[in-house]
N, C-alpha and C positions, 0 to 999 in steps of 0.2 A: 577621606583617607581610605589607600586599599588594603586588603588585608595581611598583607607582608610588614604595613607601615604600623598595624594596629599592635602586629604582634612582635615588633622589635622592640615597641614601644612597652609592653607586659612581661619583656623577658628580663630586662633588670628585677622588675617590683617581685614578680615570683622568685628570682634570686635571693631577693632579701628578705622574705617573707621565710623559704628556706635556711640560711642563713642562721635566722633570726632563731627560729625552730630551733638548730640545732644549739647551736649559745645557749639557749633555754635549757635545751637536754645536758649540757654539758657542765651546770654550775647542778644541774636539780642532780644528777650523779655526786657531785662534790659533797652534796649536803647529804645525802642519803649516806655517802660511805664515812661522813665525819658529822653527825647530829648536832657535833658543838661547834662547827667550822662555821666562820663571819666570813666577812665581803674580803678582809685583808687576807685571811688563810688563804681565800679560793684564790685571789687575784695573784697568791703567789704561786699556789701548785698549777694554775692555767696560764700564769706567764700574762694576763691582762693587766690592762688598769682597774685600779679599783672604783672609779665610778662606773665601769663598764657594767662591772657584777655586783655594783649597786643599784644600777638600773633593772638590771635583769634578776634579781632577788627581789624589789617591790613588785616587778611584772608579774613571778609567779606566786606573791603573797598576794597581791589582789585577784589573780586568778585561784585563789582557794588550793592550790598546790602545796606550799611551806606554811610555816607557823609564823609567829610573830617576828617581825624587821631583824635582818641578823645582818646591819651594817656593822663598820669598824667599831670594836669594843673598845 
């Protein structure tokens, strides 16, 4: 494979890796500006699904980010 083929092939994954980051950044704002806001709060002031920011609320509770699970209450 030459290297035009390697790196069309890495520019998705780095998209979503991006992406992914930013998602992350954007629920961990949610919880910072509301301490008591759950997955359902955020899923409504960001206009996602709530498994979305279920996902991405245990991503950054395992990553030692947030506190304890703040799915739907």
């Amino acid at each position: 494979m030459d290297e035009g083929a390697t790196a069309a092939l890495q520019r998705p994954a780095v998209a979503f890796s991006y992406a992914l980051s930013l998602a992350h950044v954007l629920v961990l704002k949610r919880v910072t500006d509301d301490p008591d806001s759950d997955a359902t709060s955020i899923s409504a002031r960001l206009g996602w699904p709530v498994a979305v920011i279920e996902e991405l609320l245990g991503d950054l509770e395992r990553q030692g980010m947030i506190g304890p699970s703040r799915t739907s209450r």
